[in-house]
MARDRENPA-753652 format. One record per residue (C-alpha): x, y, z; residue in three letters. Coordinates in steps of 0.02 Angstrom, whole numbers, plus 50000, padded with zeros to 5 digits. Each point is the difference from the previous one (the first is absolute). Last residue first. Layout:
! MARDRENPA-753652
XYZALA;...
This chain:
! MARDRENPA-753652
485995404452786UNK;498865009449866UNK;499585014750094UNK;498345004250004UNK;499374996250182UNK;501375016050037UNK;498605010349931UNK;500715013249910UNK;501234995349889UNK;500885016149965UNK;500225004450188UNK;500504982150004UNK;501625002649901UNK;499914995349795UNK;501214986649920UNK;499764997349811UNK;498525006349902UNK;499364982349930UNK;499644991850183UNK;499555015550123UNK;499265008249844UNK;498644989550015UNK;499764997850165UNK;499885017850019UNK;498955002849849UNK;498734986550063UNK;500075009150172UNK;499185017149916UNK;500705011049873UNK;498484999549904UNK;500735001149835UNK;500864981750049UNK;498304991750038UNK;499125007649832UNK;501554989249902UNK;499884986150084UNK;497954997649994UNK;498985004050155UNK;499844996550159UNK;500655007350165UNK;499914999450208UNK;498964983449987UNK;499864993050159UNK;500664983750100UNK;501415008950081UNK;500655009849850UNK;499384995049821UNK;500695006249840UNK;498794992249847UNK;500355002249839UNK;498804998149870UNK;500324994649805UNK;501334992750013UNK;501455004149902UNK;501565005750136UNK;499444987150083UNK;501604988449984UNK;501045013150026UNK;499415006950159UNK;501004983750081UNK;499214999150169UNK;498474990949908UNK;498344991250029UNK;498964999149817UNK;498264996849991UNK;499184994449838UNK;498485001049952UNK;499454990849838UNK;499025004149847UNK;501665001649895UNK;501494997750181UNK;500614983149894UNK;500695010949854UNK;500755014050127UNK;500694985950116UNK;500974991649820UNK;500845019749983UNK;500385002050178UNK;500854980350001UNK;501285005649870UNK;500405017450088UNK;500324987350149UNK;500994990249895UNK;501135012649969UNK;500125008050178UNK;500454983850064UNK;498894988150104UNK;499794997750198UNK;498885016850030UNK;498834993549855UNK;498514995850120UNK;500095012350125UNK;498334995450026UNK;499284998649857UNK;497834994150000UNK;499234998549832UNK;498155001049992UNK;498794989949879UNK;501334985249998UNK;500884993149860UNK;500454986050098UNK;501424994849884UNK;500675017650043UNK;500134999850174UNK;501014982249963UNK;501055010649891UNK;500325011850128UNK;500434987550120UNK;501334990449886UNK;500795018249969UNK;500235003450189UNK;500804982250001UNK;501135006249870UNK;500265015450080UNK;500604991650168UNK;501254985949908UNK;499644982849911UNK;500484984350081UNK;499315000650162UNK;498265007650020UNK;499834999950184UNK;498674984049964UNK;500984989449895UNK;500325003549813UNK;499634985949870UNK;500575005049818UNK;498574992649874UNK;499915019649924UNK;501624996449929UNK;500974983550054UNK;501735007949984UNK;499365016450022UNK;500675013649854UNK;498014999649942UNK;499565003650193UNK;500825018149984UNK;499095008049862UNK;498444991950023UNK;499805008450162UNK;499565017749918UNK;498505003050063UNK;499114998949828UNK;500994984249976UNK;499634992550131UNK;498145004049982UNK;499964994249819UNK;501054981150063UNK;498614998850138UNK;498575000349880UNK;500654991549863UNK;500214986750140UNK;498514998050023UNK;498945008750149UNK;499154990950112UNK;500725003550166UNK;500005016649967UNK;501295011550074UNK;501024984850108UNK;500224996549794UNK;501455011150029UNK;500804989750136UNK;499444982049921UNK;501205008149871UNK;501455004450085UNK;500134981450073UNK;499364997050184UNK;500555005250190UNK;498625014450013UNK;500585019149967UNK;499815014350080UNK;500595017749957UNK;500155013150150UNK;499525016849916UNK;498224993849967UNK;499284994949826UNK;498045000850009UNK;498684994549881UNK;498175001150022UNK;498444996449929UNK;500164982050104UNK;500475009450141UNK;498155008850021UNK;499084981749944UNK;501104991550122UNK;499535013150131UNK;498174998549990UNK;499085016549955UNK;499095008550100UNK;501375007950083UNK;500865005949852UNK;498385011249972UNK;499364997349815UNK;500055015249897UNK;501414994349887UNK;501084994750140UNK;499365012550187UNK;501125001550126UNK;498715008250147UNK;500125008550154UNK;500434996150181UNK;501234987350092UNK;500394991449874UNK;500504983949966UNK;501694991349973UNK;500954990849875UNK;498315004949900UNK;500935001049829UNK;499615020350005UNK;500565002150167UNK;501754991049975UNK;499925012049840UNK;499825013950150UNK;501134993550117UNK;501424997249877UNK;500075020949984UNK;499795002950190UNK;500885015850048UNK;501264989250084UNK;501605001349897UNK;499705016649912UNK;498905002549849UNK;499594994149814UNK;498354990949954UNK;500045000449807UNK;497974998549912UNK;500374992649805UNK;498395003449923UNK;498844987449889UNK;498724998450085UNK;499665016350146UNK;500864999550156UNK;498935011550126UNK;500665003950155UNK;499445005950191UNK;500654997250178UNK;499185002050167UNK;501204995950087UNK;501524987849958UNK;501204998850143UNK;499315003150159UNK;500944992550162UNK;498954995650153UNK;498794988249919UNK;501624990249942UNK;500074995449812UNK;498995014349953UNK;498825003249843UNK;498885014149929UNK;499135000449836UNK;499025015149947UNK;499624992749820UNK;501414991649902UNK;499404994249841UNK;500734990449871UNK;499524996749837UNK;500764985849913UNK;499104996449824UNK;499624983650047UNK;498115000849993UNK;498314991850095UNK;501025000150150UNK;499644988750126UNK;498894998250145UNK;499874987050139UNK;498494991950093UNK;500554991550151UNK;501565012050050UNK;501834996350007UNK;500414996050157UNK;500865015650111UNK;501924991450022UNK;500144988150145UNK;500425002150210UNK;501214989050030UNK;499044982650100UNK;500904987249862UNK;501645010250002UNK;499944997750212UNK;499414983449975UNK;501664995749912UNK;500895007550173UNK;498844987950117UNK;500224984549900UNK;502065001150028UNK;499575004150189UNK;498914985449986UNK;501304989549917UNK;501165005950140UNK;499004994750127UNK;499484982249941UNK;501854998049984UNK;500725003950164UNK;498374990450056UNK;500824984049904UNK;500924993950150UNK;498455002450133UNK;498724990649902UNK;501334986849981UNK;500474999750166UNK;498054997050050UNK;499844986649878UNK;501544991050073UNK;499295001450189UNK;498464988049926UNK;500934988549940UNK;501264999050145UNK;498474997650112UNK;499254987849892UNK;501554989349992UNK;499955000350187UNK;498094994649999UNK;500534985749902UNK;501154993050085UNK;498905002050144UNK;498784991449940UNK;501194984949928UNK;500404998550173UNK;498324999750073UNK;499355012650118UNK;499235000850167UNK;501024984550059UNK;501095008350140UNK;501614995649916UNK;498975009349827UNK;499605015950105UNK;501614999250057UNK;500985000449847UNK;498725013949913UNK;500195009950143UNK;501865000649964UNK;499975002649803UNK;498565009950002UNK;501095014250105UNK;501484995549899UNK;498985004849850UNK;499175015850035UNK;501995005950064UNK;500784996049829UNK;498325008349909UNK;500065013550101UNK;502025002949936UNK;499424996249821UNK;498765014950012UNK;501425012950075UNK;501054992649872UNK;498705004349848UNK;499465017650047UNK;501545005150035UNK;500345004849826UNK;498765011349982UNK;501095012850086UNK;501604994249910UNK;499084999249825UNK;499415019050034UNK;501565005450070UNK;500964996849854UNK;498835004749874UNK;499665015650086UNK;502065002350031UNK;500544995849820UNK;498675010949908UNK;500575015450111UNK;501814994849964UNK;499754996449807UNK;499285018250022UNK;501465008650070UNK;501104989849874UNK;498975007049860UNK;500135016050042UNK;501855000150017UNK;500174991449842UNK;498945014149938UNK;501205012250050UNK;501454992549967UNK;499594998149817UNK;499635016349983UNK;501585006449890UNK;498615011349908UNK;500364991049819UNK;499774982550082UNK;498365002850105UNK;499465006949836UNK;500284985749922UNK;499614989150106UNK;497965007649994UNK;499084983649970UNK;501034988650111UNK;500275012050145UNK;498045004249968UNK;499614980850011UNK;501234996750149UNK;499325013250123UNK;498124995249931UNK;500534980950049UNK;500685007550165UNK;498385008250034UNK;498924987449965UNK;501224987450099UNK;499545010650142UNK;498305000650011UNK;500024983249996UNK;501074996950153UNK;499225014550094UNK;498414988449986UNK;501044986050041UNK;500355008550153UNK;498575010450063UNK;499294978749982UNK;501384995150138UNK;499525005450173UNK;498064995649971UNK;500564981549926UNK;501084996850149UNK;498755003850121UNK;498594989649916UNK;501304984949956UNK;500235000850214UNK;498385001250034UNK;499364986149886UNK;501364988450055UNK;499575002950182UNK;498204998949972UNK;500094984449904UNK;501344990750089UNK;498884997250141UNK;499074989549905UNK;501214984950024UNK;499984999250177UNK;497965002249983UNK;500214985149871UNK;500824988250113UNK;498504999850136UNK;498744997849863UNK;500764983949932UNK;499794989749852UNK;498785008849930UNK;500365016250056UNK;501464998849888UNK;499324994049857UNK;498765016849996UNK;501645012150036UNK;501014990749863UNK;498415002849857UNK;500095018450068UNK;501735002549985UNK;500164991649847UNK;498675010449937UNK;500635014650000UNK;501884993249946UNK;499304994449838UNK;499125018149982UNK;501555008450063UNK;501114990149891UNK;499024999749839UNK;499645020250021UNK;501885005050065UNK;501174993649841UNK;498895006349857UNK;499315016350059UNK;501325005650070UNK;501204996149834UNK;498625010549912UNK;500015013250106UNK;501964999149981UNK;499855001649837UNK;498635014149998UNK;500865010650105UNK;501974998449908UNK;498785001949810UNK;498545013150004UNK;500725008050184UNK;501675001949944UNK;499735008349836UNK;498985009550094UNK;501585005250127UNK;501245001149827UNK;498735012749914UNK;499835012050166UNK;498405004150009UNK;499285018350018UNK;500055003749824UNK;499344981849955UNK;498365005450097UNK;499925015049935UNK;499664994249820UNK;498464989250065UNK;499594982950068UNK;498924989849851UNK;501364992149885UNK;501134996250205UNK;498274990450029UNK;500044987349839UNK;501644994250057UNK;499854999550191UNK;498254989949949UNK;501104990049895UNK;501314995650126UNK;498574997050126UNK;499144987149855UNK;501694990049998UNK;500125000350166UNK;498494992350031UNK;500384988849845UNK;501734996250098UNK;498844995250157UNK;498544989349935UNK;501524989149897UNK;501114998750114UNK;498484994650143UNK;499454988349872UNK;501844990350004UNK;500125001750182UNK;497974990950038UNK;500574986549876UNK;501644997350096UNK;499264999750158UNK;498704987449916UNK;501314990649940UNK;501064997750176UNK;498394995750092UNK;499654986949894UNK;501564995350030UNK;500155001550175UNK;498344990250029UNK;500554984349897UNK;501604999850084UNK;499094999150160UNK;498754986649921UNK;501674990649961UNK;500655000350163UNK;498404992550112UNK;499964987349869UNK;501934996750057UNK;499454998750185UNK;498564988849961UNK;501224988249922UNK;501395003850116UNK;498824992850161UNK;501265001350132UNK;499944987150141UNK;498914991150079UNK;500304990650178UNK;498875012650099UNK;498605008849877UNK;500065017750000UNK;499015014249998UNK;501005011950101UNK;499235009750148UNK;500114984950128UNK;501824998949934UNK;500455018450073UNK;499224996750155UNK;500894982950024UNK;501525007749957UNK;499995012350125UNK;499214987350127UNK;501654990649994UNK;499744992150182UNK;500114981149954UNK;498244998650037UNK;499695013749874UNK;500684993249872UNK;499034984850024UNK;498335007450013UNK;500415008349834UNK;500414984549917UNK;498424991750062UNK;499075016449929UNK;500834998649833UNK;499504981550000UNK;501404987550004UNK;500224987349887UNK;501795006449962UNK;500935007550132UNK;500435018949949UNK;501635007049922UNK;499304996149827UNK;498465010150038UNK;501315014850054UNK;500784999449833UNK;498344996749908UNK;498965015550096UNK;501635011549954UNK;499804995949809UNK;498314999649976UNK;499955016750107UNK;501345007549879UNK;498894994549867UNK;498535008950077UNK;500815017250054UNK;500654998949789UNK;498155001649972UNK;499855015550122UNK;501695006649913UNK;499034998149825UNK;498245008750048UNK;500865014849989UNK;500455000149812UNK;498514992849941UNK;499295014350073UNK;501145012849948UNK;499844992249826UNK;498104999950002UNK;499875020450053UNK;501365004849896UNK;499094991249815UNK;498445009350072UNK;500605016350024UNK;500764998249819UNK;498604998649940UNK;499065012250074UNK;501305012649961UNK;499694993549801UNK;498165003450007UNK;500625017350102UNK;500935007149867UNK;499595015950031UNK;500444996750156UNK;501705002749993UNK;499925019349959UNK;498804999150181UNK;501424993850077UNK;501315013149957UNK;498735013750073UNK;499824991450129UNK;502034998550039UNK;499915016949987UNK;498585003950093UNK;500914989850134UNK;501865006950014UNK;499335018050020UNK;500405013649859UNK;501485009049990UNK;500125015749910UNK;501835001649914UNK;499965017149956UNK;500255001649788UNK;501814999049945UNK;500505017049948UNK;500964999949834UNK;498805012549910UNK;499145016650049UNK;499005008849876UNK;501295006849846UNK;500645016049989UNK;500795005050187UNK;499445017550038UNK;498285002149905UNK;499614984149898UNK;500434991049855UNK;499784983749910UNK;
């Protein structure tokens, strides 16, 4: 499509990166979870009884190890003696240490360890931590399943969006950074997703089913254990604000690099035939650097996260250690309490290192989630509106009343412009680079919308009507063939899905394709991939025309369409056009003057307005720019005073 000083809108930019805040985000990712909250709930519940069958374990344990230590000092004890005699007696030989410590213990002097009791004790443990172990799993397998559906249904919604954003939207994105965003972004969201919910949610809880057990057994322990909170949460809080800029540059960067690669990849040729191949290696090593020093500093950043917890975990637990060991000499605790308390403390430090070891992750999935909301929040095409018309014919009359359109508000193109295309006629748009020949068919297939006046199809106003109905009555071939990765004749049928294959073998031959795919080994069953390997540029220009055909559309759309394909054939294709064109319009984008020599109106525009129309032969008695261009291609070389306009060359 074409515009005033540089053709097409602007493409290859990669749109700013806006970031949004780290909590909408993650909100925004939580409330696509929960819409399946029947199965959230569920899985709540399976975390909620396996943390707590979980923590109640080391408290159990406490008890055996108190079975234990109560037997071994029981043993050490006369036998026959009361507890309270054997304090008494301790004490009168001075140990008053031990005598406070056994005056806490519930133990009986002269018996030893009771293994049966201990061994029950064992089993229910084992009991616990299974149960616990199969609802964990339970809760891990439905969270897989609630969180690829999620992204499932994001990967869809990304899908059914990019069908609703507009032309201009793709004009100003660079193909490799969306490609990107709808695959890279929505992997690693997905990874996220998957490896941070069951792990924060288990480790939630932990923390809180820890902190409860804790102050259970003993109040004064716990406050040395709580003051890992704040610390830890400052110091992942820090950390996390220093490194999201990074992973977000991170991103942004591997869309750049994979649109560096894709066009490298796509256009090798080129890159080949110009000697560039030091440029673009050069370009692509500059960005491999920017992508290699985000990532880089991004994991190192995060990556302190987890030491710096596991270093207040060390310190938390020599500090419960020691007044653990005298609270327990002084008789305020049991053993087995104690034991247990210790285990809770490095149970509930773990939770906390884990929350801070997959932050590095939680941020870059959200930096991932923020650049695939960005398509979901682009601004989308005009709908279509509630109560369509349509065309009560096909005859193909087109109407052109006072339009006016501008990519930028700043920079006219087409104003005020004015055409009818009656059924039946061939209508030729010739002019300079940038007068804006593609943007007016790209006007008439509602690519974009005007900015004033009317397109009117058979009466009905274009903009009334939906656009599948409008491209449905119409066929275009563009310059720049494409092809899907299929065989030659699911190509074709791309035309009409339904067609038979009578069908599709009548429009190749009428565009001339049967010619070549007879000689194929496998005919019209040949597979080509998506670039069109296999058969050269004007076959695949030939393939495209024939799909056109198939379609037998109301209004035929060429631009440049037979600018790949020899002169012979494109005499050959004229001919079938002029059969198809009965009750059709055609229009007909050309540099090559031969090709419109026969239509029916000729159109010379100059920055978005028509300067002449009329047939070829009235154009060239008028002396005007037609004749100049004209004569600039079949008159040999002419200076500029003879050309006019410089816009007319045909460099």
């Amino acid at each position: 499509m074409t515009r005033p000083g540089g053709g097409a809108p602007p493409s290859g930019a990669v749109p700013g990166e806006k970031a949004r805040a780290f909590g909408p985000s993650v909100k925004r990712l939580v409330t696509l979870l929960s819409n399946r909250r029947g199965a959230l709930i569920l899985v709540l519940l399976c975390a909620v009884v396996a943390v707590i069958l979980n923590a109640v374990g080391p408290l159990i344990l406490g008890h055996a190890t108190d079975l234990i230590f109560n037997g071994v000092v029981g043993d050490r004890l006369p036998a026959g003696d009361t507890k309270d005699q054997a304090v008494t007696g301790l004490r009168q030989q001075g140990d008053n240490t031990f005598a406070d410590m056994v005056s806490s213990m519930d133990v009986t002097p002269g018996v030893g360890i009771d293994f049966d009791e201990v061994g029950r004790v064992l089993i229910f443990v084992l009991v616990l931590y299974a149960g616990s172990a199969v609802l964990s799993w339970l809760m891990g397998r439905l969270l897989n399943v609630i969180t690829q559906r999620t992204v499932r249904d994001m990967r869809a919604e990304v899908e059914n969006k990019i069908h609703r954003l507009p032309l201009s939207y793709f004009d100003g994105t660079q193909r490799g950074d969306l490609l990107s965003r709808v695959t890279n972004d929505l992997d690693n969201v997905s990874q996220s997703l998957q490896q941070t919910i069951a792990q924060l949610l288990n480790s939630v809880l932990t923390v809180i089913a820890i902190l409860v057990m804790m102050v259970y057994i003993s109040p004064l322990l716990s406050l040395i254990a709580i003051v890992t909170i704040p610390l830890a949460v400052v110091v992942t809080a820090q950390v996390a604000k220093r490194s999201k800029p990074h992973f977000l540059a991170q991103w942004s960067s591997t869309g750049r690099l994979n649109g560096q690669v894709e066009e490298a990849f796509t256009g090798h040729e080129v890159i080949k035939a110009f000697g560039m191949q030091a440029d673009v290696e050069a370009r692509f090593d500059e960005r491999n650097e920017k992508l290699y020093e985000s990532s880089w500093r991004a994991q190192f950043i995060s990556g302190i996260i987890m030491p710096a917890i596991m270093f207040l975990g060390n310190l938390n637990y020599v500090a419960v250690a020691v007044v653990g060991g005298l609270r327990v000499a002084s008789g305020s605790l049991s053993l087995g309490d104690v034991q247990a308390f210790i285990q809770y403390s490095r149970q509930f430090t773990q939770p906390l290192t884990q929350i801070g070891s997959m932050f590095n992750l939680m941020q870059s999935g959200v930096a991932s989630a923020e650049r695939i909301f960005d398509i979901l929040d682009a601004k989308e095409e005009v709908p279509d509106p509630h109560f369509p018309r349509s065309p009560e014919s096909n005859k193909g009359l087109i109407t052109f009343d006072d339009v006016s359109f501008r990519y930028h508000p700043d920079r006219p193109l087409i104003e005020q412009l004015s055409l009818v295309a009656k059924p039946g006629h061939m209508v030729a748009i010739v002019g300079p680079t940038g007068a804006g020949k593609t943007t007016l068919v790209n006007l008439i297939m509602r690519f974009y919308d005007l900015d004033s006046g009317t397109i009117s199809l058979d009466g009905v106003d274009t903009s009334t009507m939906t656009r599948d109905d409008l491209r449905e009555r119409t066929g275009m071939v563009l310059q720049d063939s494409w092809l899907f990765g299929g065989s030659i004749r699911d190509n074709i049928a791309y035309g009409d899905p339904e067609a038979d294959d009578e069908a599709i073998l009548e429009a190749a031959r009428i565009s001339h394709v049967d010619h070549f795919v007879r000689i194929l080994p496998n005919g019209y069953d040949t597979v080509i991939d998506e670039e069109g390997g296999g058969v050269s540029a004007g076959e695949k220009q030939l393939i495209t025309i024939a799909r056109a055909f198939l379609a037998k559309p109301t209004l035929l759309i060429l631009d440049e369409a037979t600018s790949s394909v020899d002169t012979r054939t494109e005499l050959l294709i004229q001919k079938a056009m002029t059969a198809l064109r009965t009750d059709r319009t055609s229009f007909v984008i050309a540099h090559r003057l031969s090709t419109v020599r026969d239509a029916d109106t000729i159109i010379v525009m100059e920055s978005g307005r028509i300067v002449e129309q009329g047939s070829h032969d009235e154009l060239l008695d008028n002396h005007g720019p037609y004749y100049r261009l004209y004569n600039s291609q079949f008159s040999g070389p002419m200076d500029s005073d003879e050309l006019g306009d410089p816009e007319f060359s045909t460099s």
